[in-house]
Each structure stands twice: as structure tokens, then as C-alpha cells.
C-alpha positions in Angstrom: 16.4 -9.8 6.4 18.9 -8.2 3.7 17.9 -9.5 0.9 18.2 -8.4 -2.9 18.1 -11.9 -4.3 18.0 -13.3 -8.2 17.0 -15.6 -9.4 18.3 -17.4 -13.0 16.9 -17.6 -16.6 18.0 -18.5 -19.6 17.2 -16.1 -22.6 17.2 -17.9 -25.6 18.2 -14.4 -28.3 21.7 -14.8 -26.4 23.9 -17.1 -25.9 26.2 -15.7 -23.2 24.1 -17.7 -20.9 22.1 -17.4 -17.9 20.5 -13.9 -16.9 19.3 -13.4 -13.6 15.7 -12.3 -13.0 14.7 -10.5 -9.6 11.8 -12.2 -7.4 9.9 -9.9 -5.4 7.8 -10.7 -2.8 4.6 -8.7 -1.4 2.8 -8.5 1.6 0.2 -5.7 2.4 -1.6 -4.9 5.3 -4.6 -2.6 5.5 -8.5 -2.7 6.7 -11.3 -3.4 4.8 -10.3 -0.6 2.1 -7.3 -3.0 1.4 -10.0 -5.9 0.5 -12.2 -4.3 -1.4 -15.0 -4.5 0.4 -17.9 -2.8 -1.5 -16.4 -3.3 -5.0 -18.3 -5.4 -7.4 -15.3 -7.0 -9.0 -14.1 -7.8 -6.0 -10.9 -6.2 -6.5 -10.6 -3.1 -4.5 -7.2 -1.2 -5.5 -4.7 -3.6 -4.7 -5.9 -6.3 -6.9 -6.4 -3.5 -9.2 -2.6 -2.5 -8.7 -1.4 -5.9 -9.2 -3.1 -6.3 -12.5 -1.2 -3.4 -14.2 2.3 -4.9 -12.5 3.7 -7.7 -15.0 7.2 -6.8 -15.1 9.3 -8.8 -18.1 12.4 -8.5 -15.2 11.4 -9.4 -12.4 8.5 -12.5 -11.1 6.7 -10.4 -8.6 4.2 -12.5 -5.9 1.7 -10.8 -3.4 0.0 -11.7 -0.3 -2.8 -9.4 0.6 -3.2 -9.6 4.4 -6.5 -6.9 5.3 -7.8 -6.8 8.9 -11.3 -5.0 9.3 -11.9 -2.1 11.0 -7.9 -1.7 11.8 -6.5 1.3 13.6 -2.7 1.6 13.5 -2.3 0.3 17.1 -3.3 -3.1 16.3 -1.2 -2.7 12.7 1.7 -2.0 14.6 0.9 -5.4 16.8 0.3 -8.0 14.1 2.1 -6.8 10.8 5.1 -8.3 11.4 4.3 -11.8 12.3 1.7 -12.0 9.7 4.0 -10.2 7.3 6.6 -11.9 8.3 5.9 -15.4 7.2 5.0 -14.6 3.7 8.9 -12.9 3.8 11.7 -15.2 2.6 15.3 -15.6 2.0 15.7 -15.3 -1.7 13.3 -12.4 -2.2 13.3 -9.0 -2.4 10.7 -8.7 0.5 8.7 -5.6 0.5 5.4 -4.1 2.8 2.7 -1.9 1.1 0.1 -0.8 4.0 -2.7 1.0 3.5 -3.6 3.1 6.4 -7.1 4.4 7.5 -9.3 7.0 9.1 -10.1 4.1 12.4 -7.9 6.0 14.3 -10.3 9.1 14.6 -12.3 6.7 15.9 -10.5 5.4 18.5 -9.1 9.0 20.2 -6.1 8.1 19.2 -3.8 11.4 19.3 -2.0 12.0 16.2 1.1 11.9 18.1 0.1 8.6 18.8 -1.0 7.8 15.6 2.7 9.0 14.1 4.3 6.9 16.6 2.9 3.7 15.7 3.0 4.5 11.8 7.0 5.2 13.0 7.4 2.1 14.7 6.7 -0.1 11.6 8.6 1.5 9.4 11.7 1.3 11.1 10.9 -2.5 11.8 10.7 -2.7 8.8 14.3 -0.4 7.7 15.9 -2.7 10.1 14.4 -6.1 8.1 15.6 -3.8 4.7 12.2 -4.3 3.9 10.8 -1.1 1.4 7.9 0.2 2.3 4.9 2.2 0.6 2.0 3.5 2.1 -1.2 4.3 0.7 -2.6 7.0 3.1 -6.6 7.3 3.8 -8.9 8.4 1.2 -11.4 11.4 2.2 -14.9 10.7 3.1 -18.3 12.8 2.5 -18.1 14.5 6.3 -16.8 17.6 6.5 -15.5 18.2 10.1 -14.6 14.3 10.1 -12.1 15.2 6.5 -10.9 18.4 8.6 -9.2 16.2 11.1 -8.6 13.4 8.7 -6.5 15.6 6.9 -3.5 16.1 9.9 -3.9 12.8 10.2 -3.3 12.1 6.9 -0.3 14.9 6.8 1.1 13.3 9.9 1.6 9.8 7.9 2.9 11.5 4.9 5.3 13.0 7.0 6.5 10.5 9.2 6.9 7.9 5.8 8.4 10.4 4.2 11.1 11.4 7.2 12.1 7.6 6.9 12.7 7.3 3.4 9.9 5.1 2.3 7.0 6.0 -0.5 3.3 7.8 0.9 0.9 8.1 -1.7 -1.3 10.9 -0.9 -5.0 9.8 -1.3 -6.8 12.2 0.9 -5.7 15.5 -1.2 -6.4 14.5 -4.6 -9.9 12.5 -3.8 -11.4 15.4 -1.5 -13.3 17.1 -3.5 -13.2 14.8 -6.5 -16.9 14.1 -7.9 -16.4 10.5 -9.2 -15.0 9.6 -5.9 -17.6 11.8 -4.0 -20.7 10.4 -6.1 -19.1 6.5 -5.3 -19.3 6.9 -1.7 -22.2 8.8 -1.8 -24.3 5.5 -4.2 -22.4 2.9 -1.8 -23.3 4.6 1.9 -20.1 5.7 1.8 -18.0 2.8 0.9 -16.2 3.0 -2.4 -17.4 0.9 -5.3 -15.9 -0.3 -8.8 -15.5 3.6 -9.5 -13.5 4.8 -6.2 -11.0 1.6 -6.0 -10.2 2.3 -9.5 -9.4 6.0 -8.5 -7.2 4.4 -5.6 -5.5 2.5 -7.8 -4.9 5.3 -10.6 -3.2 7.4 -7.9 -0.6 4.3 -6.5 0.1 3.4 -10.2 0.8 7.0 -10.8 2.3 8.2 -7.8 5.4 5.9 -6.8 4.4 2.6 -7.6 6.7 1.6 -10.4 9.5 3.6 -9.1 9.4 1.8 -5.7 9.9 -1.3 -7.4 12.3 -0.8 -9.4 10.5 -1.6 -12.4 9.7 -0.4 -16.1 6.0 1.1 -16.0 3.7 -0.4 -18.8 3.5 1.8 -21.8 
């Protein structure tokens, strides 16, 4: 679906006419992580990301599409038709996914793992659909963040290798104490604290950039 489409407004400090204005669409898929699930607000960090994104150029929708307890197996099986539909001629038609730590649950090798994460992306290159992923955020286990770590490598690198945006959660949340003290007062789920620390780090880390758009001042 090649897309980059505009769409027209009128500006009324100029008289030259029209200007065109860019319409962005959104879909993300994730687990639970993606909605919210423990936050107070009810938020978590992608209704925490969309907050900050008001653009003056471009209208920008999003379709949050989370699936609990999701391994990247059954991501790679339903992101497309459920991303897909929200997609449309007319947009610039993106995919944000925020990945998890399932897999370690499911003896999934990281090979495996990689080839899944791979198999989306360039879906999603052939669609010229951008993509950014938010990687998995360290827990309070210790051996369980060991392995959670090549894991977490193994995505960067794949996104990476494919010329799409990874934002790095695990490195810069693993021995942070906010983060650590949230999981720890919410049996291990983040709260109101630990989405917001999610959020700081997309905002911060590719977000704007990605888009194509201004970051608020």
C-alpha cells in the first residue's frame, strides 16, 4: 500500500490558496503492556504517547489493537489482518508494536523469536508501511532480565537491520528505581509511574523523527 497521501486546507494568513496537510494513520499491536493494564489512568504508554502528538501539519488517527498475553508467533499471525483494516488509501499508514517478554515463556528460541519479529517487518516494507517498535521493558527477576536481555538485543537488531525504529526499553529501565519500585507496589505490573517512563523513552527516542513531525517545545 504505497501511500504518502495529503490531504487539503485552506490557511487563511495566505492567499495563494490551498496547503496540503498530511493524514497519518496508526495502528499498534502489543499485549497487555500496550493497554495499560495496571495503570490508574488507564492510559498505559501509548495513550500517554498520543497525548504529547498534536502536530499543527499533519491530522494523525490511532487504533490501538493489544492482545493479552501475546508472544510474537501469534503477532506475526494476526497483525496484519487486524492492522490491516484500520489501513487505507489516502493515509500515511504506519505500525508501532510493542513486543514482550511472552516469548521466554513459550521456549521460543531467539532465532525463532528474530524470525517472526523479521517476518512483520518486511510485510510490512512491502505494504511501505514504517514501522517502530517499542522493545520489552525489564522486570524484577534477575536470571529472567539475563535472558530477556538477548531477547531484547535480538529485536533491536533485527528492526534495526531493516531500517525501521527500536526503542530500547530494557537497557535504560533495568536498574531504574522509579521503574523498579512500580513493579515492585503493582506485583510486578507497571502503574501510573512505569507507563509514564515508557512513554518518556518513545517520545524521546525516535518518536517524532519517525513521523516526520515537529516535537512540541
Amino acid at each position: 500500500m504505497p501511500f504518502p497521501a495529503a490531504r487539503l486546507i485552506f490557511d487563511d494568513q495566505h492567499t495563494e490558496g490551498p496547503v496540503e496537510q498530511r493524514r497519518i494513520r496508526l495502528a499498534a499491536v502489543g499485549d497487555e503492556l500496550l493497554a495499560g493494564l495496571g495503570d490508574p489512568r488507564a492510559l498505559g504508554w501509548f495513550g500517554r504517547v498520543m497525548a504529547r502528538t498534536r502536530p499543527d501539519t499533519a491530522s494523525v488517527e490511532a487504533y490501538s489493537l493489544p492482545a493479552p498475553g501475546e508472544g510474537t508467533e501469534a503477532l506475526a499471525n494476526r497483525w496484519l489482518q487486524e492492522a490491516g483494516r484500520r489501513f487505507e488509501t489516502g493515509f500515511e499508514n504506519r505500525l508501532v508494536i510493542g513486543l514482550s517478554d511472552r516469548d521466554l515463556d513459550l521456549d521460543l528460541s531467539t532465532a525463532r523469536s528474530r524470525l517472526n519479529l523479521a517476518n512483520i517487518l518486511d510485510g510490512a516494507s512491502q505494504m511501505s508501511v514504517k514501522v517502530l517498535v517499542v522493545g520489552p521493558p525489564p522486570g524484577l527477576d534477575a536470571e529472567r532480565n539475563r535472558r530477556l536481555a538477548d531477547l531484547s538485543a535480538a529485536f533491536g537488531d533485527v528492526t534495526t537491520r531493516r531500517k525501521h525504529v527500536f526503542v530500547d526499553t530494557f537497557s535504560p529501565l533495568l536498574a531504574h528505581e522509579q521503574w523498579r519500585h512500580d513493579l515492585a507496589s503493582n506485583a510486578g505490573t507497571p502503574g501510573q509511574a512505569g507507563y509514564g517512563l515508557i512513554a518518556w523513552l518513545v517520545l524521546h527516542r525516535g518518536w517524532f523523527q519517525w513521523l516526520e513531525v515537529p516535537a512540541p517545545e
